[in-house]
Predicted model as a PDB file, atoms N, CA, C, CB and O in Angstrom, pLDDT in the B-factor column:
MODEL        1                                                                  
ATOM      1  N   UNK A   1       0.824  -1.197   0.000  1.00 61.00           N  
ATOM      2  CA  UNK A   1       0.000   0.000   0.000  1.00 61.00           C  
ATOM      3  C   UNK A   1       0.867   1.260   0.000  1.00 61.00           C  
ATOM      4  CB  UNK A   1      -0.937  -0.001   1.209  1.00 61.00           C  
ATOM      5  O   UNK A   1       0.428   2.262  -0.564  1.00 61.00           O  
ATOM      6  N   UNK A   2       2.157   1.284   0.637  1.00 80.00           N  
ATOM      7  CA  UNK A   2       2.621   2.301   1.054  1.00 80.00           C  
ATOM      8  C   UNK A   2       3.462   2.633  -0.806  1.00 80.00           C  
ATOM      9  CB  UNK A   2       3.613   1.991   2.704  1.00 80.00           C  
ATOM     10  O   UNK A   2       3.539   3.732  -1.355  1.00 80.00           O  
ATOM     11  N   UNK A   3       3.908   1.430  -1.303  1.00 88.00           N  
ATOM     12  CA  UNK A   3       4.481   1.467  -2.561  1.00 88.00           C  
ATOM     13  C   UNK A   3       3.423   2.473  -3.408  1.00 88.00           C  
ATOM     14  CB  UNK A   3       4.660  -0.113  -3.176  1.00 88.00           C  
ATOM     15  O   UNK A   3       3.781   3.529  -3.929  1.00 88.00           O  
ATOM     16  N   UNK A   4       2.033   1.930  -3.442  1.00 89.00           N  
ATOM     17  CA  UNK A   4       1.522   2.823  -4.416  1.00 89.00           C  
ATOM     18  C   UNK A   4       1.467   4.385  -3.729  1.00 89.00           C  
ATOM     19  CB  UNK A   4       0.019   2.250  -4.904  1.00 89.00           C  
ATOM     20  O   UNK A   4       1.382   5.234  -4.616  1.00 89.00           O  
ATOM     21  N   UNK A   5       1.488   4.812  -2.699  1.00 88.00           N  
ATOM     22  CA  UNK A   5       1.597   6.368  -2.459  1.00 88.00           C  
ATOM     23  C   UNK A   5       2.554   6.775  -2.873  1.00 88.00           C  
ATOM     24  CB  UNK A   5       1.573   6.872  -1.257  1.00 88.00           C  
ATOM     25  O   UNK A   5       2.420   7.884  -3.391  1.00 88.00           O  
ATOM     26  N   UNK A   6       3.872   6.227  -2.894  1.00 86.00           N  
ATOM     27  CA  UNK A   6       5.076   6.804  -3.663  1.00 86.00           C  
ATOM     28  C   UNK A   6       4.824   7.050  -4.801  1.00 86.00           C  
ATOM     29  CB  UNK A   6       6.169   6.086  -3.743  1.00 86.00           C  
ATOM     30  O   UNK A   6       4.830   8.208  -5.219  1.00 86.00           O  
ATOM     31  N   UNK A   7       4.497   5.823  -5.689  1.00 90.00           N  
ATOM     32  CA  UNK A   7       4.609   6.303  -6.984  1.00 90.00           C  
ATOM     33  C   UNK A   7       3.209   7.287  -7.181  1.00 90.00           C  
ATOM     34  CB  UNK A   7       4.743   4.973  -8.069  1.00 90.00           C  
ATOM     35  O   UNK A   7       3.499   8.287  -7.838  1.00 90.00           O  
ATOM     36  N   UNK A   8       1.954   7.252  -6.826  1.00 90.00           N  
ATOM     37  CA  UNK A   8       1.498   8.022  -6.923  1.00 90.00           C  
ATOM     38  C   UNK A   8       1.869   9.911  -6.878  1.00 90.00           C  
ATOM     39  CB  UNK A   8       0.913   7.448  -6.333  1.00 90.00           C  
ATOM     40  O   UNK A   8       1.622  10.903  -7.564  1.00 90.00           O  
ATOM     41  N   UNK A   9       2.555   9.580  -5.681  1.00 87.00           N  
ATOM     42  CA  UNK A   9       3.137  10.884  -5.729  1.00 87.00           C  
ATOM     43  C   UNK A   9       4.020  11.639  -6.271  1.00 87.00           C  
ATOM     44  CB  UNK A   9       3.380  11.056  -5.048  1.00 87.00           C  
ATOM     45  O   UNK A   9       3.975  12.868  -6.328  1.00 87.00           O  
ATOM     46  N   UNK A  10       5.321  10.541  -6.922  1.00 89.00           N  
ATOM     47  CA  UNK A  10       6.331  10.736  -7.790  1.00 89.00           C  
ATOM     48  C   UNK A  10       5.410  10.561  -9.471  1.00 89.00           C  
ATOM     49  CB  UNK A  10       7.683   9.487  -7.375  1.00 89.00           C  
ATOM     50  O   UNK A  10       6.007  10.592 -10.547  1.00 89.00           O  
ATOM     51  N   UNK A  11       3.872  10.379  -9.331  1.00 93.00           N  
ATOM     52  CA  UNK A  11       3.287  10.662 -11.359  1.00 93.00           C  
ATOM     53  C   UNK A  11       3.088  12.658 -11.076  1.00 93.00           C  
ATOM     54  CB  UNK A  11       0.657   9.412 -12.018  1.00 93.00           C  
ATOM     55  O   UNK A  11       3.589  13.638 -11.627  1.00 93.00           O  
ATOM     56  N   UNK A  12       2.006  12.448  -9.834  1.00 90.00           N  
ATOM     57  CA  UNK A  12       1.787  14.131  -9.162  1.00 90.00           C  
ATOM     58  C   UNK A  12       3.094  14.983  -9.426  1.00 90.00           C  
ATOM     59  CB  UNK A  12       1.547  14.148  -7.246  1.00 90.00           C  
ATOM     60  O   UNK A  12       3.173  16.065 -10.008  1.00 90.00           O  
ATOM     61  N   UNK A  13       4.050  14.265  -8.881  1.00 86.00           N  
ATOM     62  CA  UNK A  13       5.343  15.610  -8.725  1.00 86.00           C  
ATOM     63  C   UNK A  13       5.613  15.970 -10.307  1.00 86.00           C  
ATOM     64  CB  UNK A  13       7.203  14.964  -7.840  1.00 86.00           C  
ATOM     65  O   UNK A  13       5.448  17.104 -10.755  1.00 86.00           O  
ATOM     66  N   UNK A  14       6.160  14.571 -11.281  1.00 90.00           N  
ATOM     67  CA  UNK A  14       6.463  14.894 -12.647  1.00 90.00           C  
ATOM     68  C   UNK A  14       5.132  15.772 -13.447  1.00 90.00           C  
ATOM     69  CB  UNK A  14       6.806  13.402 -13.397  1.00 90.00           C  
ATOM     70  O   UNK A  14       5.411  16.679 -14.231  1.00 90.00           O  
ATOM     71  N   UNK A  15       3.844  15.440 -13.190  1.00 91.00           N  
ATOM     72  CA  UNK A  15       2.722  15.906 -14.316  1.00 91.00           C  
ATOM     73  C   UNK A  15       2.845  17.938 -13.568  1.00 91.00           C  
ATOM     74  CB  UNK A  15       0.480  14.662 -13.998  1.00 91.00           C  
ATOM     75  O   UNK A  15       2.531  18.958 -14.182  1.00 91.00           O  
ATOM     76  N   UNK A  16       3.441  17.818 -12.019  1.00 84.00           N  
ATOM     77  CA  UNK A  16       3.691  19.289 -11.701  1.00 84.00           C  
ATOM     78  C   UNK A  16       5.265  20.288 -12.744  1.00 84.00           C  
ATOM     79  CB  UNK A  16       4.060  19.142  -9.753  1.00 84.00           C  
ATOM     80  O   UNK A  16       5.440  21.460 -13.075  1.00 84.00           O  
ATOM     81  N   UNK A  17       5.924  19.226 -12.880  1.00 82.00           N  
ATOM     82  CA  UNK A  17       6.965  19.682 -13.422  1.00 82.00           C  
ATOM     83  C   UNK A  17       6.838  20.202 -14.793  1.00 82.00           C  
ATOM     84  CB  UNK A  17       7.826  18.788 -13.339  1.00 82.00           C  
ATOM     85  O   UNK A  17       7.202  21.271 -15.284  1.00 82.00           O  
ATOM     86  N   UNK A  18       6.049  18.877 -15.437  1.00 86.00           N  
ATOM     87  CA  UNK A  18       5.898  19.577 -17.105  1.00 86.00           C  
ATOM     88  C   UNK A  18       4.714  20.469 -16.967  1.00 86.00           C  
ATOM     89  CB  UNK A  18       5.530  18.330 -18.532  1.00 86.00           C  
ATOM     90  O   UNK A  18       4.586  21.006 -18.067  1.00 86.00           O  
ATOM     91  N   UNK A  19       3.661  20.950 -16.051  1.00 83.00           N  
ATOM     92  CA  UNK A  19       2.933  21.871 -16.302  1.00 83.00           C  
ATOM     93  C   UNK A  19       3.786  23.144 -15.756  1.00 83.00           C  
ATOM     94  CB  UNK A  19       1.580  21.598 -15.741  1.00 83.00           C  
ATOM     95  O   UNK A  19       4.004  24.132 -16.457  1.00 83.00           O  
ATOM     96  N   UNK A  20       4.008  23.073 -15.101  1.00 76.00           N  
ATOM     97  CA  UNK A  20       5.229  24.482 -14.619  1.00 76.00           C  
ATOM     98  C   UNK A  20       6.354  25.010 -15.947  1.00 76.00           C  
ATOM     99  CB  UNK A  20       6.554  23.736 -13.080  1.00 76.00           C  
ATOM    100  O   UNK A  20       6.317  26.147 -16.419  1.00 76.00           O  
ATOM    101  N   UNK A  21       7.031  24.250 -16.267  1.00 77.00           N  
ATOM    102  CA  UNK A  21       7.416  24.021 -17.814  1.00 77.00           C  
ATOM    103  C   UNK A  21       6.716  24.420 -19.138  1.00 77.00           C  
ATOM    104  CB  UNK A  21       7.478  22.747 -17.973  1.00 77.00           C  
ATOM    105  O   UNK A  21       7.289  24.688 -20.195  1.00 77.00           O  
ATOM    106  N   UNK A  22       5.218  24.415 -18.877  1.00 81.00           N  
ATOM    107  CA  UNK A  22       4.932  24.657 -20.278  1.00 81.00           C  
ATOM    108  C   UNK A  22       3.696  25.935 -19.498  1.00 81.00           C  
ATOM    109  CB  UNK A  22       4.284  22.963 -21.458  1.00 81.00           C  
ATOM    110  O   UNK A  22       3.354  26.912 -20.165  1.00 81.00           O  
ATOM    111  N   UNK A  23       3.295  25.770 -18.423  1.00 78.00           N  
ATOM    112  CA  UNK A  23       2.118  27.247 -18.668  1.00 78.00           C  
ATOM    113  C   UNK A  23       2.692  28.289 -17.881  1.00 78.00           C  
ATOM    114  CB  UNK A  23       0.313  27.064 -18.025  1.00 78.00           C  
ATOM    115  O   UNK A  23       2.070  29.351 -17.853  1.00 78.00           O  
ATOM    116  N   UNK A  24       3.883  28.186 -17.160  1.00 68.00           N  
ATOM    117  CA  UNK A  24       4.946  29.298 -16.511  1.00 68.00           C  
ATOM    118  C   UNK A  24       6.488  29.872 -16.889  1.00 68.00           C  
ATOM    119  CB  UNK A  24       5.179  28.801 -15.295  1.00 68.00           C  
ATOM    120  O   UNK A  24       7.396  30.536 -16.389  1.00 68.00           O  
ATOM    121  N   UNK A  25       6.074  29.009 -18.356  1.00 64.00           N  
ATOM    122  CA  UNK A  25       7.034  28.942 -19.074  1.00 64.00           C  
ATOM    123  C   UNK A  25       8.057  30.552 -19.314  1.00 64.00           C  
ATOM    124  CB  UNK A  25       6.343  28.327 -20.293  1.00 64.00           C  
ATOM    125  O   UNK A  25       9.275  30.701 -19.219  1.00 64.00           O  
ATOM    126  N   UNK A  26       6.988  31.550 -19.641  1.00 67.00           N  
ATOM    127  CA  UNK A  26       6.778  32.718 -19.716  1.00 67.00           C  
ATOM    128  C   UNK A  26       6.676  33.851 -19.286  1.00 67.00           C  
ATOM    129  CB  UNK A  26       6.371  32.712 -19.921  1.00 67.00           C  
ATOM    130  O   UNK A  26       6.822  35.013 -19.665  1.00 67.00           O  
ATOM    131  N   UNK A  27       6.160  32.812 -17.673  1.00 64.00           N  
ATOM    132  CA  UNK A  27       5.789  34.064 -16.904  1.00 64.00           C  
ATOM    133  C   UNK A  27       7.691  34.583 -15.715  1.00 64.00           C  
ATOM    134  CB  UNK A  27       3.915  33.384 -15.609  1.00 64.00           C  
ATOM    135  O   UNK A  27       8.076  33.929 -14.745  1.00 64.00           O  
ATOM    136  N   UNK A  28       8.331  35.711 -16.230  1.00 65.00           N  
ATOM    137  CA  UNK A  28       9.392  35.892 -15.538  1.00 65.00           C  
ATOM    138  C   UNK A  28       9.291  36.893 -14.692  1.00 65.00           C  
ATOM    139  CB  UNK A  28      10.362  36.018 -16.231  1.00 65.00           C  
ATOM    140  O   UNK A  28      10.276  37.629 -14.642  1.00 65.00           O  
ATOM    141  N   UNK A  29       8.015  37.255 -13.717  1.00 74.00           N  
ATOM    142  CA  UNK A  29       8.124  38.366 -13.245  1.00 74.00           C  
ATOM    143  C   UNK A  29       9.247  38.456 -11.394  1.00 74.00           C  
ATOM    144  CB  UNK A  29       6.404  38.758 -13.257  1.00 74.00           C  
ATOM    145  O   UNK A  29       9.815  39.281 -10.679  1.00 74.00           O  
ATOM    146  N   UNK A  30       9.012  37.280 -11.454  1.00 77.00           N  
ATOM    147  CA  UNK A  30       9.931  37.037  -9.932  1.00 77.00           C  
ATOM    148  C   UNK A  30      11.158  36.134 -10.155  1.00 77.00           C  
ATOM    149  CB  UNK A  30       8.957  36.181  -8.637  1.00 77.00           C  
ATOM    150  O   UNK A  30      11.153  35.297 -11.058  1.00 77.00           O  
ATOM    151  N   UNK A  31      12.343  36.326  -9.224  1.00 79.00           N  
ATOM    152  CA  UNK A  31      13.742  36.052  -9.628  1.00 79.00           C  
ATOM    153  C   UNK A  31      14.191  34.474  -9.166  1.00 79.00           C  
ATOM    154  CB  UNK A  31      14.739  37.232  -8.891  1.00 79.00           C  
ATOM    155  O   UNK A  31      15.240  33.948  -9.535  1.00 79.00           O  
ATOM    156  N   UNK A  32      13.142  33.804  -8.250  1.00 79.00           N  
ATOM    157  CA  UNK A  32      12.459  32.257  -8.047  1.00 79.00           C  
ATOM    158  C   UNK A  32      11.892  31.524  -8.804  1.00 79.00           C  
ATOM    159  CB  UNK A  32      11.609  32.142  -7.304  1.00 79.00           C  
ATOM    160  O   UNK A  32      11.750  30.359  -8.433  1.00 79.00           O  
ATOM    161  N   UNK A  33      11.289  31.984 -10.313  1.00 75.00           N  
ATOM    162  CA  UNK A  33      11.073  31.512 -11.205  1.00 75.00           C  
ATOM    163  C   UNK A  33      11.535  30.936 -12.279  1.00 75.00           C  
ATOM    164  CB  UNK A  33      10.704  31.931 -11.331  1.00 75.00           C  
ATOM    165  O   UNK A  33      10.964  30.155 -13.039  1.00 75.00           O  
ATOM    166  N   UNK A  34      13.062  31.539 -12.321  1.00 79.00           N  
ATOM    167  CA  UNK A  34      13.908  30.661 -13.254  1.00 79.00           C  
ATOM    168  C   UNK A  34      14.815  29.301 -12.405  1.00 79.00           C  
ATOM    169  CB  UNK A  34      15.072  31.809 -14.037  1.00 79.00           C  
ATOM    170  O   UNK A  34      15.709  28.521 -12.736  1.00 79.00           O  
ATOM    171  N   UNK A  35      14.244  29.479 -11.530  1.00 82.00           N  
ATOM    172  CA  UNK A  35      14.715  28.072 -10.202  1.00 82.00           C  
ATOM    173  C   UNK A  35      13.914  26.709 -11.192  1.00 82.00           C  
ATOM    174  CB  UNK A  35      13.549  28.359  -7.882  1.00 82.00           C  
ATOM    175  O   UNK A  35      12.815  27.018 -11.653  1.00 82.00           O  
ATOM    176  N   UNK A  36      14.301  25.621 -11.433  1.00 81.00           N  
ATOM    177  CA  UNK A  36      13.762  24.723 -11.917  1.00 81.00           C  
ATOM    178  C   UNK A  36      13.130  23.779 -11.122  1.00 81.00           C  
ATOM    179  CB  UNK A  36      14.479  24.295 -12.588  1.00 81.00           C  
ATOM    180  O   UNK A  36      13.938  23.113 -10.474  1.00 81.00           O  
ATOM    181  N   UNK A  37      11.980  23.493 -10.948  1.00 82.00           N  
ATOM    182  CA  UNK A  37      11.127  22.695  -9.683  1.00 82.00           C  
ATOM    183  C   UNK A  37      10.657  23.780  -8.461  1.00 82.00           C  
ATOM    184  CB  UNK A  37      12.263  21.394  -8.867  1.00 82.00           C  
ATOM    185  O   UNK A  37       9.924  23.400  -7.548  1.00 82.00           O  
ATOM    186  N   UNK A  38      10.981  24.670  -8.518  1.00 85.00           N  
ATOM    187  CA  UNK A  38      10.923  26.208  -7.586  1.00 85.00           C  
ATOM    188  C   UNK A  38       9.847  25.652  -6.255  1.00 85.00           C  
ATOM    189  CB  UNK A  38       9.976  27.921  -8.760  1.00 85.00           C  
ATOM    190  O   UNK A  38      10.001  25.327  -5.077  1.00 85.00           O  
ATOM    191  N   UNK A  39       8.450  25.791  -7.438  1.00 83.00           N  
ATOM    192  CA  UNK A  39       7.478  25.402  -6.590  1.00 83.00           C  
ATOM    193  C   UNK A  39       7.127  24.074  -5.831  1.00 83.00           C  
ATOM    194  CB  UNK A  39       6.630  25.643  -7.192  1.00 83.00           C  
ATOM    195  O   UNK A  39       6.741  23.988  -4.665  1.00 83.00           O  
ATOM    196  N   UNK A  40       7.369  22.908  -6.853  1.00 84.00           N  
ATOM    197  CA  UNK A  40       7.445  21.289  -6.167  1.00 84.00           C  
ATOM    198  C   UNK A  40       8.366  21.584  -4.927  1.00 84.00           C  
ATOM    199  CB  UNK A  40       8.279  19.896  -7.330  1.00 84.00           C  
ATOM    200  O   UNK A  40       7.899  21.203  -3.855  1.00 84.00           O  
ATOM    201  N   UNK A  41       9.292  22.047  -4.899  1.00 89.00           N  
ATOM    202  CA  UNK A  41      10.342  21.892  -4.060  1.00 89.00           C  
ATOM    203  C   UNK A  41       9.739  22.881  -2.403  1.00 89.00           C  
ATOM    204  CB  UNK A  41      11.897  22.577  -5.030  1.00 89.00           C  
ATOM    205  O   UNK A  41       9.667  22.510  -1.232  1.00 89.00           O  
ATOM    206  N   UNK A  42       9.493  23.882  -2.913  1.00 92.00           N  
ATOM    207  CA  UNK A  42       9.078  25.013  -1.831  1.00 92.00           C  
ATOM    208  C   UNK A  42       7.232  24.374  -1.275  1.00 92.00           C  
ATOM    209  CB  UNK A  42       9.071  27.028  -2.888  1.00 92.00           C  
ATOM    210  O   UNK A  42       6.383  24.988  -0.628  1.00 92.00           O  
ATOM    211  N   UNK A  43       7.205  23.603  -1.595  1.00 91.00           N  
ATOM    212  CA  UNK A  43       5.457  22.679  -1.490  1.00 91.00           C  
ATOM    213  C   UNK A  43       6.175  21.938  -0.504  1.00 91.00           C  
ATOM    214  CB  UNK A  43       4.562  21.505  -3.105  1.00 91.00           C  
ATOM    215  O   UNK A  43       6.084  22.173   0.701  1.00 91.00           O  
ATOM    216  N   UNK A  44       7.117  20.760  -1.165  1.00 91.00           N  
ATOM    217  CA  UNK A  44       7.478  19.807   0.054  1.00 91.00           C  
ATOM    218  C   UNK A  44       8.354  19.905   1.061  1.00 91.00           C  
ATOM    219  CB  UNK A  44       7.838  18.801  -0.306  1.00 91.00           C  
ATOM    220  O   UNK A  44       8.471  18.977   1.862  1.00 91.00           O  
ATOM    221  N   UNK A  45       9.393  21.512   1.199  1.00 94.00           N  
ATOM    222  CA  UNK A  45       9.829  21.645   2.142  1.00 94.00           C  
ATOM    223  C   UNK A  45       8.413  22.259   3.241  1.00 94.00           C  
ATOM    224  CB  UNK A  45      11.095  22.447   1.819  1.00 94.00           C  
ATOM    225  O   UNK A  45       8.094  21.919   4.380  1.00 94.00           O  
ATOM    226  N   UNK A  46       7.917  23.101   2.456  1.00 94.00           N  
ATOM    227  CA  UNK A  46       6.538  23.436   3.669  1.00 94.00           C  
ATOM    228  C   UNK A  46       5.957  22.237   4.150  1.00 94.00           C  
ATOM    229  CB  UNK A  46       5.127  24.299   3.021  1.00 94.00           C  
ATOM    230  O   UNK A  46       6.344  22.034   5.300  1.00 94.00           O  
ATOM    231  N   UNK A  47       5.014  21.167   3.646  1.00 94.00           N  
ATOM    232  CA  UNK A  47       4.707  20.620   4.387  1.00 94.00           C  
ATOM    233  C   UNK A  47       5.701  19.793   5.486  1.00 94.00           C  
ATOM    234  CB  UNK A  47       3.988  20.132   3.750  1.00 94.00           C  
ATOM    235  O   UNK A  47       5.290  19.412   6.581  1.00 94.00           O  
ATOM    236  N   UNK A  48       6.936  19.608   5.046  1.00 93.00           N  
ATOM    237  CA  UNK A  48       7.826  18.808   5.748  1.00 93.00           C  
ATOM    238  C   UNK A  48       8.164  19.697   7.365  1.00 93.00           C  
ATOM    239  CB  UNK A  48       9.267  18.572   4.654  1.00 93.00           C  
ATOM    240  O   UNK A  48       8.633  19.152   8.363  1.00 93.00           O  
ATOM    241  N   UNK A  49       7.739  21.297   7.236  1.00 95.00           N  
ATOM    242  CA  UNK A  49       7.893  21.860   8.082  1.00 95.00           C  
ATOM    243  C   UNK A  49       6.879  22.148   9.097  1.00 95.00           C  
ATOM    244  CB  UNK A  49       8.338  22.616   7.655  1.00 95.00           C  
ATOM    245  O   UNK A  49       6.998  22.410  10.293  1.00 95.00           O  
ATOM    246  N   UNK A  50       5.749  22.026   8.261  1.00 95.00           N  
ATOM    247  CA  UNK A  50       4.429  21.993   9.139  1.00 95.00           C  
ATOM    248  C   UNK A  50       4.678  20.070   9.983  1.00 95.00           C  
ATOM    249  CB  UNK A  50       2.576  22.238   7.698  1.00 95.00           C  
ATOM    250  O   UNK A  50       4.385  19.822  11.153  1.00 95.00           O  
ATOM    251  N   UNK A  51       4.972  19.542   9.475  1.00 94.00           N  
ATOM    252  CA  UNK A  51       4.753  18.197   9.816  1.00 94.00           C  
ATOM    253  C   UNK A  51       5.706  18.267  11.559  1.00 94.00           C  
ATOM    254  CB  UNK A  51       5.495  16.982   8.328  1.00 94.00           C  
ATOM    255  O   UNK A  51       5.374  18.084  12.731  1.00 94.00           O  
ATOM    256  N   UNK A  52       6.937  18.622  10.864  1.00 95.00           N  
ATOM    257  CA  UNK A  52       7.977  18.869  12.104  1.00 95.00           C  
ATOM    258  C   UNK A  52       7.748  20.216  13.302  1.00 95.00           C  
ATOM    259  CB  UNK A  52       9.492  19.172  11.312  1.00 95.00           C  
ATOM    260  O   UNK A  52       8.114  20.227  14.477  1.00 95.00           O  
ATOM    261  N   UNK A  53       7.253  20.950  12.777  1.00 95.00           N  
ATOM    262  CA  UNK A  53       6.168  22.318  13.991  1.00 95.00           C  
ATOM    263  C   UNK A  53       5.785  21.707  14.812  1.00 95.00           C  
ATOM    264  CB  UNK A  53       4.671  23.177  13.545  1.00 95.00           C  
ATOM    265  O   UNK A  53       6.269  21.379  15.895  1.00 95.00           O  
ATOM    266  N   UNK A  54       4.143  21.358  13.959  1.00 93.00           N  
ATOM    267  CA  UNK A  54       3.057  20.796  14.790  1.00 93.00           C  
ATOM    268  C   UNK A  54       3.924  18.948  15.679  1.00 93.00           C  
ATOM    269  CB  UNK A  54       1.368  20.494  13.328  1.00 93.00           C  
ATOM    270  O   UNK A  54       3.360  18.466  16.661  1.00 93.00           O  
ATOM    271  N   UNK A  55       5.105  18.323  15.139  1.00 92.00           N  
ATOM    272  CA  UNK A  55       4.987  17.267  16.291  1.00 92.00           C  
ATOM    273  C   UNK A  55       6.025  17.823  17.285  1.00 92.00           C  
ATOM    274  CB  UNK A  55       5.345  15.601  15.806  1.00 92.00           C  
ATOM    275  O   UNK A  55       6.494  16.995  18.067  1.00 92.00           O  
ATOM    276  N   UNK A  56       6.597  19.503  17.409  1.00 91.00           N  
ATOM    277  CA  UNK A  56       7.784  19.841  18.040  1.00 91.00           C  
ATOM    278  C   UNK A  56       6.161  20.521  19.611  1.00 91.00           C  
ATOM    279  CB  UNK A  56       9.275  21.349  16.757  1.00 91.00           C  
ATOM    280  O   UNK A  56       6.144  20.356  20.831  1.00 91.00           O  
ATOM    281  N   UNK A  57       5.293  21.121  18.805  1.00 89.00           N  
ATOM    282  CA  UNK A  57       4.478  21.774  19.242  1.00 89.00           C  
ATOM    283  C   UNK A  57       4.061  21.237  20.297  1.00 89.00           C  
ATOM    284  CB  UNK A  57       3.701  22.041  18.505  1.00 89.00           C  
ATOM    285  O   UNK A  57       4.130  21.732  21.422  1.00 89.00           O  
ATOM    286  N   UNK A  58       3.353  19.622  19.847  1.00 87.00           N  
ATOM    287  CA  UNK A  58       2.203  18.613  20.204  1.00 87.00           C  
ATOM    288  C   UNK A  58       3.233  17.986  21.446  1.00 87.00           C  
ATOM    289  CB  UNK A  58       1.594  17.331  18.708  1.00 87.00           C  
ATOM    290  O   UNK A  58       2.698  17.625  22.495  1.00 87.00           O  
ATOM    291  N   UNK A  59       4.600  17.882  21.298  1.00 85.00           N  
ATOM    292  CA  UNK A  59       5.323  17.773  22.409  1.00 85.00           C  
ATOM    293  C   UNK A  59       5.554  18.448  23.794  1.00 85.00           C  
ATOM    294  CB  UNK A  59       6.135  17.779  21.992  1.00 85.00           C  
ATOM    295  O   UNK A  59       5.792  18.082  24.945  1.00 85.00           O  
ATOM    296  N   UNK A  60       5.343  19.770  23.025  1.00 83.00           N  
ATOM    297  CA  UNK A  60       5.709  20.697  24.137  1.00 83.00           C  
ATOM    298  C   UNK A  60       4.401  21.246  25.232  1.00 83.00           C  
ATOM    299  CB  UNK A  60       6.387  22.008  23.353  1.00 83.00           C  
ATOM    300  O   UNK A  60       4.509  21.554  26.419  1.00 83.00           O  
ATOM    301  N   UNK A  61       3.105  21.237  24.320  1.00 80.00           N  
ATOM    302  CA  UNK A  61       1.989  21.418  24.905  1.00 80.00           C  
ATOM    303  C   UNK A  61       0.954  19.853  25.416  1.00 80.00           C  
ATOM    304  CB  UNK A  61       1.328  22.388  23.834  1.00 80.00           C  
ATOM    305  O   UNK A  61       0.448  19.479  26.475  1.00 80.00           O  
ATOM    306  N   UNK A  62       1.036  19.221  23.814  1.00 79.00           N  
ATOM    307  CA  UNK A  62       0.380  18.127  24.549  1.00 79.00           C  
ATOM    308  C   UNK A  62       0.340  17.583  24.948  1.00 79.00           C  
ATOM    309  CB  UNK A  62       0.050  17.664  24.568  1.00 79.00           C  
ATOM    310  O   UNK A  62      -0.584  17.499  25.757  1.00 79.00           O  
ATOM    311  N   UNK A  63       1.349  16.541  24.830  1.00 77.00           N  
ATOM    312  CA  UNK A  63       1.860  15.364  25.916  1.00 77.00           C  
ATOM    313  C   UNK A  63       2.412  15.897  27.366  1.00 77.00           C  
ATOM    314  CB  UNK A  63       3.184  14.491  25.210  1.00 77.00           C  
ATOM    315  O   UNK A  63       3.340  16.640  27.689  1.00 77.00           O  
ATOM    316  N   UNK A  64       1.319  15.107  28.151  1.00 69.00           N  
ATOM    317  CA  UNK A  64       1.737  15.340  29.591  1.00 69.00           C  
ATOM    318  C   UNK A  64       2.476  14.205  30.300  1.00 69.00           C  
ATOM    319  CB  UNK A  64       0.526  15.637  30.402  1.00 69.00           C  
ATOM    320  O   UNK A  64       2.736  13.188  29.658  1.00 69.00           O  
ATOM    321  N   UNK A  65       2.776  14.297  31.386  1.00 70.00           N  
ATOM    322  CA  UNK A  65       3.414  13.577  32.364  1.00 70.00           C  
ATOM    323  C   UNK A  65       2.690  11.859  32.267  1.00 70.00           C  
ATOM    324  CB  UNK A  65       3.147  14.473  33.914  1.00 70.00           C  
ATOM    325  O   UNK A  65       1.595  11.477  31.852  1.00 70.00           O  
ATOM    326  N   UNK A  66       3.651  11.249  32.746  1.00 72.00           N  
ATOM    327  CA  UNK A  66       2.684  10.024  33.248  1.00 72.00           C  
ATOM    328  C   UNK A  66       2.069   9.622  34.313  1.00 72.00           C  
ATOM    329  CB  UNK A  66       3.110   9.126  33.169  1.00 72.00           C  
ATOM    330  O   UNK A  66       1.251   8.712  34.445  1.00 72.00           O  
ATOM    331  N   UNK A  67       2.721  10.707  35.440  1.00 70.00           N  
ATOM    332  CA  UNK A  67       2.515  10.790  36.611  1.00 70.00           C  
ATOM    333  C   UNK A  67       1.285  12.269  37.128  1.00 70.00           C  
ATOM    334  CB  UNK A  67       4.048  10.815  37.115  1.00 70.00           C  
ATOM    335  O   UNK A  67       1.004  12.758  38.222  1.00 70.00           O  
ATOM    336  N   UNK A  68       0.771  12.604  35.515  1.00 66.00           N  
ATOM    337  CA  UNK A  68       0.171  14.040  35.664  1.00 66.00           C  
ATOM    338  C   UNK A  68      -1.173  13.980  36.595  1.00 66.00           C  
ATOM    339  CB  UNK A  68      -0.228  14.680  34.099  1.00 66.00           C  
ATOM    340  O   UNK A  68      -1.627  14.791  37.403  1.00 66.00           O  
ATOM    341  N   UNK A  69      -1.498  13.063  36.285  1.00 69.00           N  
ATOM    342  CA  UNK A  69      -2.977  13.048  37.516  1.00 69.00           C  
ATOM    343  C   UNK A  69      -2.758  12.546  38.955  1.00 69.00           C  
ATOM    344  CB  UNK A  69      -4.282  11.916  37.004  1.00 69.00           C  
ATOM    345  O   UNK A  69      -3.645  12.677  39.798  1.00 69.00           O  
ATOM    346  N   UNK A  70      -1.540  11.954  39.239  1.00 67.00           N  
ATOM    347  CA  UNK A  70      -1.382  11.544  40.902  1.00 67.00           C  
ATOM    348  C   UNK A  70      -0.526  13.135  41.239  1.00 67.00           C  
ATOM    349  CB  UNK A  70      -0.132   9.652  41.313  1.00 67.00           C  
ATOM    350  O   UNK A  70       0.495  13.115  41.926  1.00 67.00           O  
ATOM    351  N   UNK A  71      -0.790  13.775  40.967  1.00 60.00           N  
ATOM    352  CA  UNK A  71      -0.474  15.281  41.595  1.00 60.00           C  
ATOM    353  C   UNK A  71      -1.365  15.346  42.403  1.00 60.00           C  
ATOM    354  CB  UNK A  71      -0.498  16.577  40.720  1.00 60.00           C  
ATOM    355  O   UNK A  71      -1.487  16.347  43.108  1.00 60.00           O  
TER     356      UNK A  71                                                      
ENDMDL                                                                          
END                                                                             
């Protein structure tokens, strides 16, 4: 199961590449745009950062003691 999410996600990443390639082909108004993969790349460092936040977060606030209710 886990095999097909990869490749699923590695058809997603390539069908992102050749559309970035052919309908942003043109567009040069920002100096991140001639970066090749710019956006794929700046997509999966964000979520990779939300992922690592929220479990730095969920540590610091949510998880309590084991001993938190015999207080």
């Amino acid at each position: 199961m886990k095999k097909w999410h990869w490749i699923a996600l590695g058809i997603i990443f390539v069908i992102s590449l050749i559309l970035e390639f052919t309908f942003l082909a043109g567009y040069d108004s920002h100096w991140w745009n001639h970066i090749p993969a710019f956006y794929a790349t700046w997509g999966f460092v964000g979520c990779v950062a939300v992922i690592y936040i929220s479990r730095w977060l969920g540590k610091l606030f949510i998880l309590s003691d084991e001993d938190y209710y015999d207080r």
